[in-house]
N, CA and C of each residue as an Amber inpcrd file, in Angstrom:
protein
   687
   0.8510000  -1.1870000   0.0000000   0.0000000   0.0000000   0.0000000
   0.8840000   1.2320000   0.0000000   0.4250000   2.3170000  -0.6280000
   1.3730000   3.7670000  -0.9020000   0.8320000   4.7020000   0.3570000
   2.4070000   4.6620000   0.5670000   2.4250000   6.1310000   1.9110000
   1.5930000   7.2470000   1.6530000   0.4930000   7.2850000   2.4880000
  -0.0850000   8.4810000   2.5200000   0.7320000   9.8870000   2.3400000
   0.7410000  10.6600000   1.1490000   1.4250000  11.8600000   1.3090000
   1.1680000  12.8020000   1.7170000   0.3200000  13.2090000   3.1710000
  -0.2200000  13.6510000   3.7300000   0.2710000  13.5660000   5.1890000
   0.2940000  12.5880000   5.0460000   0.9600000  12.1120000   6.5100000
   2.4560000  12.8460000   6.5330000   3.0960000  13.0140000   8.0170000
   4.0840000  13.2580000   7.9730000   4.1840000  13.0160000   9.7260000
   5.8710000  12.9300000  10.1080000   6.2190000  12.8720000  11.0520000
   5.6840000  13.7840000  12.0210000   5.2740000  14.0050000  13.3370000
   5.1500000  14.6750000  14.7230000   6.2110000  16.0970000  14.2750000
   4.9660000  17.6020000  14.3140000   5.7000000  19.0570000  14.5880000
   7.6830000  18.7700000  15.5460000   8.4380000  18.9160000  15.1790000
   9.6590000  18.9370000  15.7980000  10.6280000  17.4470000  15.3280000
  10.0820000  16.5480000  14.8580000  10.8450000  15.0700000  14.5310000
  10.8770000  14.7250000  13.3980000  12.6280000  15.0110000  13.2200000
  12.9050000  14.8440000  11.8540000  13.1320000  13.5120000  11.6230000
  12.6430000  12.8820000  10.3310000  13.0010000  11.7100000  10.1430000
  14.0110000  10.6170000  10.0800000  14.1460000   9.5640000  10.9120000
  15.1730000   8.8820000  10.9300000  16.2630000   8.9000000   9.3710000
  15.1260000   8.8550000   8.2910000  15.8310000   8.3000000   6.9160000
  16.9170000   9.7500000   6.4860000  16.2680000  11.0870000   7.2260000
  16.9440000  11.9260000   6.7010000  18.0670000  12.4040000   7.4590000
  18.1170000  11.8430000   8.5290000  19.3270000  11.9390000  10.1090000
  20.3890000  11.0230000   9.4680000  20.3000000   9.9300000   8.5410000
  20.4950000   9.2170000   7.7750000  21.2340000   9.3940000   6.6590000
  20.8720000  10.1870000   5.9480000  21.0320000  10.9310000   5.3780000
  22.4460000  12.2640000   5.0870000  21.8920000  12.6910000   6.2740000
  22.8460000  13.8060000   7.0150000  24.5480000  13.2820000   7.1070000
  23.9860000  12.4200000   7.9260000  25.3600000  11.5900000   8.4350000
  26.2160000  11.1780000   7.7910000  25.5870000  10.3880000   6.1280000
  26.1970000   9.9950000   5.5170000  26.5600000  10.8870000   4.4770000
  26.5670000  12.3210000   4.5270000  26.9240000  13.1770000   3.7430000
  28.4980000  13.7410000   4.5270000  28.0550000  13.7730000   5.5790000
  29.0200000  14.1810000   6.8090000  30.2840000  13.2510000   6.7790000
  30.1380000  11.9950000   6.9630000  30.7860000  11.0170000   7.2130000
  31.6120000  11.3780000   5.6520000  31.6240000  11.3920000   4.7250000
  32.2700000  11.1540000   3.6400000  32.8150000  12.8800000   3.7110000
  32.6080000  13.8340000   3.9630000  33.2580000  14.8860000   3.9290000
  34.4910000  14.6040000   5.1880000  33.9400000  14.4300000   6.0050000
  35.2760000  14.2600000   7.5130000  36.3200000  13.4600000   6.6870000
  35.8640000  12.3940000   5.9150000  36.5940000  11.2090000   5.5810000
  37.6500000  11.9400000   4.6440000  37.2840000  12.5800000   3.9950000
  38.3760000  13.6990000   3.2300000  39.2530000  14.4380000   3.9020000
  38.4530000  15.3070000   4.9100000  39.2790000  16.4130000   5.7880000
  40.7810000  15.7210000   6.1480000  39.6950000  14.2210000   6.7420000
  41.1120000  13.6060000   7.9860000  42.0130000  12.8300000   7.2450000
  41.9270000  11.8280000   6.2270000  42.2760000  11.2170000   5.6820000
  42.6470000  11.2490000   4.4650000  43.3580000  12.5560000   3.9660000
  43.4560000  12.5420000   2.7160000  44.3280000  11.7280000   1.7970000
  45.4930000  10.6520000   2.3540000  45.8840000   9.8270000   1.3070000
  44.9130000   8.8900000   1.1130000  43.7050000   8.2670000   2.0520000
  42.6720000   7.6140000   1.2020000  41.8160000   8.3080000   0.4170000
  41.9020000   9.4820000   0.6100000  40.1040000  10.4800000  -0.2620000
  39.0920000   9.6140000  -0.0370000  38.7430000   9.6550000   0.7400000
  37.4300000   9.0030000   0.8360000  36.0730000   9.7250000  -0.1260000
  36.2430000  10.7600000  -0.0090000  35.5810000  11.4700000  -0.7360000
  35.0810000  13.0750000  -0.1580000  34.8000000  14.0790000  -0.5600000
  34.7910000  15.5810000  -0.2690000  33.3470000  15.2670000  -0.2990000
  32.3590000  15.9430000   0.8100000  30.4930000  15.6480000   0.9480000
  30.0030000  16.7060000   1.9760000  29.9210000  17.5820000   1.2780000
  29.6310000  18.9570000   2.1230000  28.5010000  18.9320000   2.5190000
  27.9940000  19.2740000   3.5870000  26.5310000  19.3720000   4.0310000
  25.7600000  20.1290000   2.8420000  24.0750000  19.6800000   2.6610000
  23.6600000  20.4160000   1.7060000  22.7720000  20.0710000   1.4170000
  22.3780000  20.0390000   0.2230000  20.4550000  19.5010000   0.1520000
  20.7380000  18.4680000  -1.0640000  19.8390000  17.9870000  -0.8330000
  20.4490000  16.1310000  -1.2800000  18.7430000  15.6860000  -1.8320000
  18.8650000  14.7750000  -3.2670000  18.1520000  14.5220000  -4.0550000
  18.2050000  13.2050000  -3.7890000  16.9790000  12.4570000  -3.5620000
  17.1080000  10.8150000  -3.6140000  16.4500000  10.6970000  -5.1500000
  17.1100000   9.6300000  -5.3870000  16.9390000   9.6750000  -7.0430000
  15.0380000   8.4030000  -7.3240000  15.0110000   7.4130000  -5.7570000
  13.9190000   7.1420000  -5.8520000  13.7390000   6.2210000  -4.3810000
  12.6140000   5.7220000  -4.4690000  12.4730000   4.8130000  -3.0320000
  12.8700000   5.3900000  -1.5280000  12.4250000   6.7450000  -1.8740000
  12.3110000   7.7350000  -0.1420000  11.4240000   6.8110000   0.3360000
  11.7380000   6.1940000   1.5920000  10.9770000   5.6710000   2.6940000
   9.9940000   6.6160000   3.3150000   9.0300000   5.6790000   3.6920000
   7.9130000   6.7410000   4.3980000   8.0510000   7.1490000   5.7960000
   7.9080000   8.3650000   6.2280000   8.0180000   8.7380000   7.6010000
   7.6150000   7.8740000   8.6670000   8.9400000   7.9160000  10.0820000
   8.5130000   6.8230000  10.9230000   8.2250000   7.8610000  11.6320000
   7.3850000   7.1010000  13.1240000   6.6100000   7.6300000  14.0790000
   8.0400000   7.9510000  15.1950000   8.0230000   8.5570000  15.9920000
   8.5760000   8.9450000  17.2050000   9.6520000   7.9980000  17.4220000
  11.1310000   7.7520000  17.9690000  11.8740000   6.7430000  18.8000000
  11.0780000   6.3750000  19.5300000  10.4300000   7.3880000  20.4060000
   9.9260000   6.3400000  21.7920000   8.7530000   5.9070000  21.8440000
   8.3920000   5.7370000  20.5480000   6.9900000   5.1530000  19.9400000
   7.5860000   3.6150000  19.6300000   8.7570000   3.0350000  19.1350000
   9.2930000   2.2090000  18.7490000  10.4560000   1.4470000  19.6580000
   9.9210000  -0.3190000  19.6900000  11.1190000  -0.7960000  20.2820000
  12.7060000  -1.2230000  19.7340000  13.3880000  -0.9540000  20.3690000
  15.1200000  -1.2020000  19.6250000  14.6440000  -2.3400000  18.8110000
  15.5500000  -2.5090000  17.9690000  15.1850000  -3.9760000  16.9890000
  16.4560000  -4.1320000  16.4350000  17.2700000  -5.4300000  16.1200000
  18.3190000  -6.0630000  15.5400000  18.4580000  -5.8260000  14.3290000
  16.8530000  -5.6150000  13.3110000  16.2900000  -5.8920000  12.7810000
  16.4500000  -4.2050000  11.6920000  17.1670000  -4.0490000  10.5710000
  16.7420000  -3.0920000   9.9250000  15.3830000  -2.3010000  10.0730000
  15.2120000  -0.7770000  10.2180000  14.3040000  -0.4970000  10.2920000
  13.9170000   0.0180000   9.0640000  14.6830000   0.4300000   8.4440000
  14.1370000   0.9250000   6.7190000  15.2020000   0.5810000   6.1480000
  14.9420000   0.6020000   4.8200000  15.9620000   0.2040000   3.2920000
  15.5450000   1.6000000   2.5480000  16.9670000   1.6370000   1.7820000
  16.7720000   2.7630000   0.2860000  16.9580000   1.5530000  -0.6160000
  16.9500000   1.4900000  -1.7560000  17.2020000   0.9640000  -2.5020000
  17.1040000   1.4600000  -3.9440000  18.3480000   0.7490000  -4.4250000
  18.6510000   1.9090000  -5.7460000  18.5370000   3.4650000  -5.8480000
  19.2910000   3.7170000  -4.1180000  19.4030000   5.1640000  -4.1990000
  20.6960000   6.1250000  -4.8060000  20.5250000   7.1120000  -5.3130000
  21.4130000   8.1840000  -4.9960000  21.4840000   9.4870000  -3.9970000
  22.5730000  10.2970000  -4.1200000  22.8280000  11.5750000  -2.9160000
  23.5810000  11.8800000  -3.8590000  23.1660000  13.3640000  -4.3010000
  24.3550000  14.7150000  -4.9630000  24.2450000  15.1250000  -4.0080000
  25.4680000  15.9490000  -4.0820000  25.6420000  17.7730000  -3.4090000
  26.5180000  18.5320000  -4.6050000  25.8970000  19.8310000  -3.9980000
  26.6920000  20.8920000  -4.8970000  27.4090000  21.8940000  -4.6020000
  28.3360000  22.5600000  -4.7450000  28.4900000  23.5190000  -3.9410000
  27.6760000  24.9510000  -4.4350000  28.1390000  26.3460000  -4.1160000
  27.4440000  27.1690000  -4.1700000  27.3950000  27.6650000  -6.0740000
  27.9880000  27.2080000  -6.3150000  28.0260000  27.5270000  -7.8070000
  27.3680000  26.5240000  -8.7690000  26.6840000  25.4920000  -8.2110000
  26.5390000  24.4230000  -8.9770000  27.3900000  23.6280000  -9.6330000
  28.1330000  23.8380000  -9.2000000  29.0780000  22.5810000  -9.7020000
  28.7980000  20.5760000  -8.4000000  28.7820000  20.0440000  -9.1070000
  28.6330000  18.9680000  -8.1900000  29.9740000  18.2510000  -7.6840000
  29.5700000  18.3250000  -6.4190000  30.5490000  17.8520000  -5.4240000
  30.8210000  16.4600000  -5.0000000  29.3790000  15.7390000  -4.9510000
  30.0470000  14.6460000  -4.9100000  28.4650000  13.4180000  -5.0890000
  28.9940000  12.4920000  -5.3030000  27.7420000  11.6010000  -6.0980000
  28.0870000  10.4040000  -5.0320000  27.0790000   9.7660000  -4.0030000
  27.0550000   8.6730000  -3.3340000  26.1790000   7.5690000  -3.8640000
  26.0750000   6.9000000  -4.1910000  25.0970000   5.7560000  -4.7350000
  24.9400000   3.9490000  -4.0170000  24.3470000   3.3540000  -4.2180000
  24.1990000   2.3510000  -4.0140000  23.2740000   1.0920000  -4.2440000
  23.2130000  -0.4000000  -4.2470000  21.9890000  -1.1880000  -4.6130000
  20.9110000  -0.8510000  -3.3480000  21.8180000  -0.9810000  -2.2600000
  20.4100000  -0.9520000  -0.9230000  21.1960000  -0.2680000   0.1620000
  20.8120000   0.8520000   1.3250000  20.9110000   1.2070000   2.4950000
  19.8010000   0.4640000   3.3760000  20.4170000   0.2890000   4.6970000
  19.8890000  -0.4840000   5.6700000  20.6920000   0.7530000   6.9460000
  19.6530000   0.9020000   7.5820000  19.6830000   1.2040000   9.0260000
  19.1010000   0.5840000  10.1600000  20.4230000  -0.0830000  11.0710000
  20.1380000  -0.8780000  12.0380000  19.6830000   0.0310000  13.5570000
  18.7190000   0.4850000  14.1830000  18.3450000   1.1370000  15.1410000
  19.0540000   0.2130000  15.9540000  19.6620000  -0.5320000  16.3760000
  19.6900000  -1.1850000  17.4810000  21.6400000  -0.8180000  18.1560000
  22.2410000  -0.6240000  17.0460000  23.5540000   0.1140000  17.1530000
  23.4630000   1.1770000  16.2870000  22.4550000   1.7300000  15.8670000
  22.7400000   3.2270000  15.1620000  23.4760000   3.1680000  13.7310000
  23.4580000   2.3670000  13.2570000  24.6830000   2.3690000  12.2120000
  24.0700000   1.9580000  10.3950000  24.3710000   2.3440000   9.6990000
  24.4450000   2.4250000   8.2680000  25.4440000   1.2820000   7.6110000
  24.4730000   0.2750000   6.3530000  25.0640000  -0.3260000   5.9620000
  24.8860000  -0.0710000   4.4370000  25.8070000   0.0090000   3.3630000
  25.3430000   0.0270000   2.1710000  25.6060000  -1.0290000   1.5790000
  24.8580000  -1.7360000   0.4740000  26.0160000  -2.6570000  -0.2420000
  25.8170000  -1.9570000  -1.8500000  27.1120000  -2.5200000  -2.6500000
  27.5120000  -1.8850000  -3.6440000  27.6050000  -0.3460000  -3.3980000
  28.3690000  -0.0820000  -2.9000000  28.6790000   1.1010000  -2.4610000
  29.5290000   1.8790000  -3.0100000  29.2350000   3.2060000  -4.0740000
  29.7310000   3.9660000  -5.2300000  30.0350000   5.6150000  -4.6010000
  31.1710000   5.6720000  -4.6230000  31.0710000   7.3300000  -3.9000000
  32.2630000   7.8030000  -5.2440000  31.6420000   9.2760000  -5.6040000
  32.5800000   9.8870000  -6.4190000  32.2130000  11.2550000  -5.5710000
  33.8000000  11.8860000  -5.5390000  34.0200000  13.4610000  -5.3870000
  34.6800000  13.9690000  -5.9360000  34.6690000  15.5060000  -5.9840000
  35.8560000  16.6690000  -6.5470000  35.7040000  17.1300000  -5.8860000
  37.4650000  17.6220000  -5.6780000  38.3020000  18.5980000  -5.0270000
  37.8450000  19.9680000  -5.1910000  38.2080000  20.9260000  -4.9520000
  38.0530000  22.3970000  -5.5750000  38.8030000  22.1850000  -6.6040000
  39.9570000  21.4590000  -6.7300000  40.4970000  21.5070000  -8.0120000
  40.0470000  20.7590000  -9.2010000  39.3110000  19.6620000  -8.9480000
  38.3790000  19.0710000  -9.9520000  38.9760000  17.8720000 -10.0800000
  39.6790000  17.6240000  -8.8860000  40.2350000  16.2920000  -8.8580000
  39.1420000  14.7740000  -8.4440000  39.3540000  14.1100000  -9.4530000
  38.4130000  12.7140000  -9.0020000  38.7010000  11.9650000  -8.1940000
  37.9860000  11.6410000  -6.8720000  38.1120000  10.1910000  -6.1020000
  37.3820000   9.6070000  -6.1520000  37.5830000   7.9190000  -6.2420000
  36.6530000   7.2540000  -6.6210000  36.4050000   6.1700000  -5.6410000
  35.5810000   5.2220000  -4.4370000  35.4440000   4.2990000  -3.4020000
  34.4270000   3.8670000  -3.7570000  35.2910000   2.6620000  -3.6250000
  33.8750000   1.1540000  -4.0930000  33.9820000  -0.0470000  -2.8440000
  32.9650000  -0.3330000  -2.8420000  33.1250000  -1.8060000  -1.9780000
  31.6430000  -2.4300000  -2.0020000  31.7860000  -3.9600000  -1.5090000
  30.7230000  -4.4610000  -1.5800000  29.9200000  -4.0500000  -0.9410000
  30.1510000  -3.7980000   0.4990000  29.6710000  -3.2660000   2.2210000
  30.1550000  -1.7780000   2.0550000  29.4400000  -1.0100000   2.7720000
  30.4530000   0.4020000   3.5420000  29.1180000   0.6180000   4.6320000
  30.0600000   0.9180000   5.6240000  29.4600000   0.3260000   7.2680000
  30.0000000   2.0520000   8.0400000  29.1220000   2.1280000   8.6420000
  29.7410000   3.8350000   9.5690000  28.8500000   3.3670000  10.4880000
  29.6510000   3.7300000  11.6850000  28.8650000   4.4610000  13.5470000
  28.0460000   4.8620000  13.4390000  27.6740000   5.5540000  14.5990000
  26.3040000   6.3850000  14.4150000  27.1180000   8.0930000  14.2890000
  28.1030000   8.2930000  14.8590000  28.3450000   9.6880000  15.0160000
  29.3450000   9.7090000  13.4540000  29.3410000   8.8270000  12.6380000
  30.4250000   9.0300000  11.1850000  31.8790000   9.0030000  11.7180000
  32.4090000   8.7610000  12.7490000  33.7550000   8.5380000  13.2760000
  34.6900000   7.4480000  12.7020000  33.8020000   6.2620000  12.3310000
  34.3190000   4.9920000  11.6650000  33.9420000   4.7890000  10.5390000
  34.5380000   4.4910000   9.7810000  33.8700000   3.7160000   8.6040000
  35.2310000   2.4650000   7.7450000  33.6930000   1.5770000   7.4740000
  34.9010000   0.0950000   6.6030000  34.2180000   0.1480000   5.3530000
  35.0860000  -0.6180000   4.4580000  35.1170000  -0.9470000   3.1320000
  35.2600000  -2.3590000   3.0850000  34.1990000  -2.9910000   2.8520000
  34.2780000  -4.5960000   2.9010000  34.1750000  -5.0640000   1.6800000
  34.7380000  -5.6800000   1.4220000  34.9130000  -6.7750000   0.2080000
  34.9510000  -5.9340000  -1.2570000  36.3970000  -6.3800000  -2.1700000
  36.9560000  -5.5150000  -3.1600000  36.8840000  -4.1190000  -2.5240000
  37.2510000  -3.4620000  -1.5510000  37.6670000  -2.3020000  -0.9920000
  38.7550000  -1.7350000  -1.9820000  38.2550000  -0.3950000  -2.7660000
  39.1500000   0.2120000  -3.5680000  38.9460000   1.2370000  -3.6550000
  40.0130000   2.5230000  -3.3560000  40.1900000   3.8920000  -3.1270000
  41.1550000   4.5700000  -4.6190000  40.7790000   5.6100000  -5.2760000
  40.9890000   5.7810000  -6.4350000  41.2510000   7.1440000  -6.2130000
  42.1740000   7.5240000  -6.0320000  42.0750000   9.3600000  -6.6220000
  43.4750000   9.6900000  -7.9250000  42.6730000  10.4180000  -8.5230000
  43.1820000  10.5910000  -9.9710000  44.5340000  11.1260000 -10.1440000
  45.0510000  11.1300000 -11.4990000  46.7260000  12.0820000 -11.2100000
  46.3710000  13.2920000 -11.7130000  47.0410000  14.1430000 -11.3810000
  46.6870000  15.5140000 -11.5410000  47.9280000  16.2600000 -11.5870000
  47.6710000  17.5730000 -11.7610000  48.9230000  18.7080000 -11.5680000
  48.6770000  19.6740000 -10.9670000  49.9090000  19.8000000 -10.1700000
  49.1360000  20.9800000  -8.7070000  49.7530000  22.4150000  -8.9710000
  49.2810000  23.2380000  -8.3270000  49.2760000  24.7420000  -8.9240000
  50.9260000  25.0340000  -9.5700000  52.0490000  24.1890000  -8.7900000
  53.1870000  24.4860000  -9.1500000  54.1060000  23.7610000 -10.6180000
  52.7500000  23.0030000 -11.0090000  53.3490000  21.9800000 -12.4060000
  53.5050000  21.0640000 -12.1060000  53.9510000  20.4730000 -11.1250000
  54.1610000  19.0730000 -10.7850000  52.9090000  18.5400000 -11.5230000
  53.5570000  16.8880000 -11.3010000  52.5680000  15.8240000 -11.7700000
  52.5660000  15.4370000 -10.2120000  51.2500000  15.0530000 -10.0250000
  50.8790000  14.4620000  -8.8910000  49.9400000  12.9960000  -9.3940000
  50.7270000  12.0030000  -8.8520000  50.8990000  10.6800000  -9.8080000
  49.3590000   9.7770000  -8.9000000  48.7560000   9.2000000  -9.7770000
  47.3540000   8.6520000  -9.4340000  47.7260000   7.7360000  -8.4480000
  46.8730000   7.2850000  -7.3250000  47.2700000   6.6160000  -5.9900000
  45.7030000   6.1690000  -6.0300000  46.5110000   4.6420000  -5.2170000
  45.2310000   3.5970000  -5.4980000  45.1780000   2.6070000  -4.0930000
  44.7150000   2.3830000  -3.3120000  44.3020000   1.7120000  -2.6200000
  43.7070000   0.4830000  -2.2260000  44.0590000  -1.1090000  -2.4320000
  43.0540000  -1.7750000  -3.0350000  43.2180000  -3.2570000  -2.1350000
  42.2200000  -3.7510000  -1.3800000  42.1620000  -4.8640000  -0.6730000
  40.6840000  -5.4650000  -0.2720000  40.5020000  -6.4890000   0.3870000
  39.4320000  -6.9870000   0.6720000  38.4750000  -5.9130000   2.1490000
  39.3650000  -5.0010000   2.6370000  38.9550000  -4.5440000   4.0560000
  39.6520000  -3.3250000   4.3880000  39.4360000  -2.0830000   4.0560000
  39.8460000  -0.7760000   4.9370000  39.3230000  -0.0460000   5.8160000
  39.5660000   0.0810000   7.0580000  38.5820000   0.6380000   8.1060000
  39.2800000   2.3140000   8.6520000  38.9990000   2.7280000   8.5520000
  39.0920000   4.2580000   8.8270000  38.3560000   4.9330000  10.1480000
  39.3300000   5.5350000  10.8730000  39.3160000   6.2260000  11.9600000
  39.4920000   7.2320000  11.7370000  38.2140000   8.3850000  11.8240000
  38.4310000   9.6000000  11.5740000  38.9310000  10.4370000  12.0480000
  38.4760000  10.7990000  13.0960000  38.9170000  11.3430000  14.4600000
  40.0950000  11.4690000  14.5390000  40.7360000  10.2230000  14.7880000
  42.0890000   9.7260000  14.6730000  43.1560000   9.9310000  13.6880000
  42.4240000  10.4310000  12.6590000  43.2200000  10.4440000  11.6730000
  43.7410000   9.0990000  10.6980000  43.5510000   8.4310000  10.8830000
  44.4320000   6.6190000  11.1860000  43.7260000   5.5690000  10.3020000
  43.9890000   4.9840000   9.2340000  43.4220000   3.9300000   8.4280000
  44.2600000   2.7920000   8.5410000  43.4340000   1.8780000   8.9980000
  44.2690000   0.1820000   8.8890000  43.5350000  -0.9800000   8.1340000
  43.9300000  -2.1700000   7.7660000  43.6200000  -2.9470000   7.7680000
  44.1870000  -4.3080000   8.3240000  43.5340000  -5.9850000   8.7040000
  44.5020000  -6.8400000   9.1500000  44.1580000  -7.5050000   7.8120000
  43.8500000  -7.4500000   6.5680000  44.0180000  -8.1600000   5.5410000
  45.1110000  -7.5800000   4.6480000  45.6100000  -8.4640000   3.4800000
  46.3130000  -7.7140000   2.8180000  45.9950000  -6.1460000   1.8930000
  46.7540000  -5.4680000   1.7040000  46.6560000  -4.0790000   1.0090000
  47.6570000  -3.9630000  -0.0740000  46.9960000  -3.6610000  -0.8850000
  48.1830000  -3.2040000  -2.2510000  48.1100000  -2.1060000  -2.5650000
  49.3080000  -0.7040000  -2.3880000  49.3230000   0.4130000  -2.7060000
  49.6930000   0.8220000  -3.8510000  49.4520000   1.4140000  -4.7270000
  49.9000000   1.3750000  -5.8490000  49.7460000   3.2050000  -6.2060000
  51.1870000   3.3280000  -6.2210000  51.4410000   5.1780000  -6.7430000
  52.1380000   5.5090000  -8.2580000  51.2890000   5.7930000  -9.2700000
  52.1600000   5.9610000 -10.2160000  52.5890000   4.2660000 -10.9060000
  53.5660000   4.3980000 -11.0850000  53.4900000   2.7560000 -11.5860000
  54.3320000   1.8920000 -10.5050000  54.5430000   3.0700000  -9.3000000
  55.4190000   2.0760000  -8.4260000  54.2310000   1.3470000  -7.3510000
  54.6110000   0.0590000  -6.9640000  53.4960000  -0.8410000  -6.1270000
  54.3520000  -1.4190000  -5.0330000  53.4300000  -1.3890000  -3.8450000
  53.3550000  -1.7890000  -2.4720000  52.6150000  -2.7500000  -1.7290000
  53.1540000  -4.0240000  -1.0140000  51.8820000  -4.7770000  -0.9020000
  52.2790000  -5.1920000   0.3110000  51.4970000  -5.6590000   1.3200000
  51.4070000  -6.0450000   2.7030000  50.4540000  -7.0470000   3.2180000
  51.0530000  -7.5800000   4.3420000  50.0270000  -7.9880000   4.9260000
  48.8920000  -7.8360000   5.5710000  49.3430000  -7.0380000   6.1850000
  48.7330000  -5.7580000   7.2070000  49.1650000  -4.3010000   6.6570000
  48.1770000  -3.8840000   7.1070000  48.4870000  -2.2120000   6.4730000
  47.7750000  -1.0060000   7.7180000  48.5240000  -0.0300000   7.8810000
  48.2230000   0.7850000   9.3070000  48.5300000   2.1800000   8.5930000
  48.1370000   3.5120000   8.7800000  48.2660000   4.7970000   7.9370000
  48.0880000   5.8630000   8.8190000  49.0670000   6.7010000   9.0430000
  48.4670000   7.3870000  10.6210000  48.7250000   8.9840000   9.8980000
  48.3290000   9.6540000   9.4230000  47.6800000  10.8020000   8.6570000
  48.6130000  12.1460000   9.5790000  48.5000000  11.7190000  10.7930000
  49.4810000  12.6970000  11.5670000  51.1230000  12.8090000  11.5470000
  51.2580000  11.4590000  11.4810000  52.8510000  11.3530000  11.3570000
  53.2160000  11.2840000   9.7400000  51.7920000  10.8550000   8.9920000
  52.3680000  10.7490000   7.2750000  53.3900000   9.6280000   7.2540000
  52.9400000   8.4340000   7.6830000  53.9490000   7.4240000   7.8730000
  52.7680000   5.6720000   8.0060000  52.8810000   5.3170000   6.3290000
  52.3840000   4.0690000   5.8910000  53.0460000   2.5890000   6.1040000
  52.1710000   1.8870000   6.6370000  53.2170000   0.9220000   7.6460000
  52.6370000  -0.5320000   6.9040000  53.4940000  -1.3050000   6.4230000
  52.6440000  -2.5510000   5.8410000  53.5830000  -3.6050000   6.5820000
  53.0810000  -4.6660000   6.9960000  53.5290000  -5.7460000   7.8560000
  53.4040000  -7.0410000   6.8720000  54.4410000  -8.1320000   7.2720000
  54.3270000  -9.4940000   6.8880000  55.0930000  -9.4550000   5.5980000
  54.5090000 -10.2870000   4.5760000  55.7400000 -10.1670000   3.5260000
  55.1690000  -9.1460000   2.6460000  56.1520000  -7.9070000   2.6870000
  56.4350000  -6.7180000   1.8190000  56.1740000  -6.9090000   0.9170000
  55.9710000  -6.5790000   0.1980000  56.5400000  -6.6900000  -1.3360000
  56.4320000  -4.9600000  -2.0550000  57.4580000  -4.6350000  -2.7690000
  57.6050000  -3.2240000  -3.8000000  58.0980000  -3.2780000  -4.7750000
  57.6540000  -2.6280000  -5.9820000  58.2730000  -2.4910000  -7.0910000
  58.5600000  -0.7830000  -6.9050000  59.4990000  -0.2680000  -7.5520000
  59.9890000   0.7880000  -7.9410000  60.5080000   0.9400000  -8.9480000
  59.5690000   1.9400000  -9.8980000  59.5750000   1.6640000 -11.7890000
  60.4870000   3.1250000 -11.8030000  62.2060000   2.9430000 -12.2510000
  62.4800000   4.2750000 -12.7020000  62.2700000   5.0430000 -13.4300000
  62.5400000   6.5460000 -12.9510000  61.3980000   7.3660000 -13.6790000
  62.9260000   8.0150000 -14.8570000  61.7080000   8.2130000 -15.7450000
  62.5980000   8.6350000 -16.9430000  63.9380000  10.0170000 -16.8050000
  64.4530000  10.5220000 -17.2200000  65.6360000  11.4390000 -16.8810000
  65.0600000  12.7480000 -17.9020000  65.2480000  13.5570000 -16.8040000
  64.5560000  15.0720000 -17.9920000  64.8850000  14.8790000 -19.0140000
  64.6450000  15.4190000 -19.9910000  65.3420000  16.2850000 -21.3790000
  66.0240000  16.7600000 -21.3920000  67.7160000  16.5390000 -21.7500000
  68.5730000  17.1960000 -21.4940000  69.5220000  16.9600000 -20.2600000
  68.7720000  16.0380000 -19.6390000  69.8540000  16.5270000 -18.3420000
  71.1180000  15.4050000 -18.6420000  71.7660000  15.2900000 -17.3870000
  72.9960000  14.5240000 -17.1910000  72.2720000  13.2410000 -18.3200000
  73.7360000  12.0250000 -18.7910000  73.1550000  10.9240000 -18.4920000
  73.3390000  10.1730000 -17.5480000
């Protein structure tokens, strides 16, 4: 039967789906601020388009008992934002959202996030799962976990060489600054590659830590034009 569109939540109570919402706009902007060798992605607070399957308004928390039990699904949703010029900032997508009331927390699967920089730089995060807290402090990347931001050139000419991220599991501590995983990780900068067992990233010290058997390639880079041989 179709949600009465008439109906709406209790004067003062905003809807769970759009607290929901919020968070997960939030959560992917922090995820940038703190963490920028993963880019999680840039997600500025803002007004946000579901592309279809808005859930219908729930009644009160304390109208409702905790439950294990998903309380709503999106499915086959999207989330833009824009910034003040219209330019779009960042595109979240997915097959289904699930919110578990019982720990507060957001699950997506097939989980598609694209952003730009102010500079118009692309990041790209995929995974089967992507899982956040209730306050956006945590978030994982479960299964084919892959972090993409593009190569570019920064105001001074440099090439700033495409960096890739790619394993079964990355969990991110925002707050903290701090991304780990205990599965393997393969880093890959430019054409040089990094692989671990374990992988730990602490954003404060700028110091990437991979455990168990190493492995690196280092592809030499060509010699200017002109210079020495």
């Amino acid at each position: 039967m179709a949600a009465n569109p008439a109906l709406g939540p209790p004067a003062g109570v905003v809807p769970a789906w759009r607290n929901a919402l919020d968070r997960v706009s939030l959560l992917w902007e922090r995820t940038a601020i703190y963490i920028p060798v993963l880019m999680m992605g840039v997600l500025a607070l803002g007004t946000y388009w579901l592309v279809r399957n808005t859930p219908a308004s729930l009644p009160p928390e304390g109208q409702r008992a905790v439950s294990a039990e998903p309380d709503y699904y999106m499915r086959k949703f999207g989330i833009k934002t824009f910034d003040d010029a219209g330019r779009l900032k960042s595109d979240v997508s997915g097959a289904e959202l699930r919110h578990y009331p019982d720990t507060d927390t957001l699950e997506i699967d097939q989980a598609l996030i694209r952003s730009y920089s102010l500079e118009g730089r692309l990041t790209t995060s995929t995974g089967n799962r992507a899982l956040t807290n209730a306050d956006g402090s945590e978030v994982q990347l479960i299964g084919n976990a892959r972090v993409v931001r593009e190569a570019a050139v920064n105001a001074a000419g440099q090439e700033i060489p495409r960096l890739e991220f790619q394993g079964e599991f990355l969990h991110v501590f925002v707050n903290e600054e701090r991304a780990k995983s205990h599965l393997p990780v393969v880093i890959t900068r430019g054409s040089d590659q990094f692989a671990g067992d374990t992988f730990a990233y602490d954003n404060l010290d700028r110091v990437a830590d991979l455990k168990g058997r190493v492995k690196g390639v280092l592809v030499p880079r060509k010699a200017p034009a002109g210079g020495a041989p």
